[in-house]
C-alpha positions as CSV (number, residue, x, y, z in Angstrom):
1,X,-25.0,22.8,-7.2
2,X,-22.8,20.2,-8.3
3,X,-19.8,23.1,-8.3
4,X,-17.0,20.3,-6.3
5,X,-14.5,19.0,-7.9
6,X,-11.1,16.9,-7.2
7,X,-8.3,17.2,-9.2
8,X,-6.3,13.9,-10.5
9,X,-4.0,12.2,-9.3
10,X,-1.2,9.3,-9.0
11,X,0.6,7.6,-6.4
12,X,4.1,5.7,-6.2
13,X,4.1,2.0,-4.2
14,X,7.3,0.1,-4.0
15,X,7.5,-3.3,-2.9
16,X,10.8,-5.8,-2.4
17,X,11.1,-9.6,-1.7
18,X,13.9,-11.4,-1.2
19,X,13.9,-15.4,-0.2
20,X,16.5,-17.5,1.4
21,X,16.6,-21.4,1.5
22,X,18.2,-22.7,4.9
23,X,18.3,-26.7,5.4
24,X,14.7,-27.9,5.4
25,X,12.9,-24.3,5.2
26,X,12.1,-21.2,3.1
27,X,12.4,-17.8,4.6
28,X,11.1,-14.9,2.8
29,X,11.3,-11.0,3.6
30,X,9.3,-8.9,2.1
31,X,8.9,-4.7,2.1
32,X,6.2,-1.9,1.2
33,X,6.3,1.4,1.0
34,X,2.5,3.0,0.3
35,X,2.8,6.4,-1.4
36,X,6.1,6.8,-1.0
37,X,6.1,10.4,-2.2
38,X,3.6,11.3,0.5
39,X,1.0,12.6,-1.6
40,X,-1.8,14.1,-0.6
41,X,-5.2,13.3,-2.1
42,X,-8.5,12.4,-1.9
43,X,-9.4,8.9,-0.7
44,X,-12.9,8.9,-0.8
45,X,-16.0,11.5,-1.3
46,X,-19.1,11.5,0.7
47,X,-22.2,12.2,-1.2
48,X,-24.9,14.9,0.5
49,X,-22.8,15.8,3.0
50,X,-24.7,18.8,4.9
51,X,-21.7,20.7,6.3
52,X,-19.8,20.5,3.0
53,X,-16.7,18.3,3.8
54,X,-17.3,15.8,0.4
55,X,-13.7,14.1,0.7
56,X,-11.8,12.4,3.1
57,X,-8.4,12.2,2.5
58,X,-6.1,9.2,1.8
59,X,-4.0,8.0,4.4
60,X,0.2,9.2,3.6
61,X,3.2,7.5,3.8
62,X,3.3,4.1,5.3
63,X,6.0,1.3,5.5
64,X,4.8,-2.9,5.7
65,X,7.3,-4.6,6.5
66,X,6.8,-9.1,6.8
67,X,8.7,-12.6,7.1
68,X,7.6,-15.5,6.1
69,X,9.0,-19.1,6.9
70,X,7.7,-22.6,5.7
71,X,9.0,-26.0,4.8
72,X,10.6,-25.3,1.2
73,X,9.5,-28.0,-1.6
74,X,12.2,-30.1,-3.3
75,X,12.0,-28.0,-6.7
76,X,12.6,-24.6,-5.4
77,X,16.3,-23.0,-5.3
């Protein structure tokens, strides 16, 4: 009884932005990367499970990637 245990852990994100004025709008770009060393760990536990599977792992690598365009105001770049 209480004889599970998970080890710790940390995990590497990286995000970029980068925005562009053109005439009357703002366009944006913007980039993730979500444990970008691939890591495995645990991303959740389950309390009393009966068939002893307690964690769950975390999802792995996984790219975002997003644009963005609106009117740009007078006091940006």
């Amino acid at each position: 009884m209480n004889s599970e245990w998970a080890g710790g852990y940390g995990v590497l994100n990286l995000r970029a932005r980068r925005g562009w004025t053109v005439g009357a709008m703002r366009a944006e770009l913007i980039a993730r990367v979500d444990n970008a060393a691939d890591r495995r760990y645990v991303g959740s536990v389950i309390v009393d499970d009966g068939n002893g599977r307690f964690y769950e792992p975390a999802p792995g690598r996984s790219f975002w990637l997003g644009v963005s365009l609106r009117a740009a105001s007078s006091r940006e770049p």
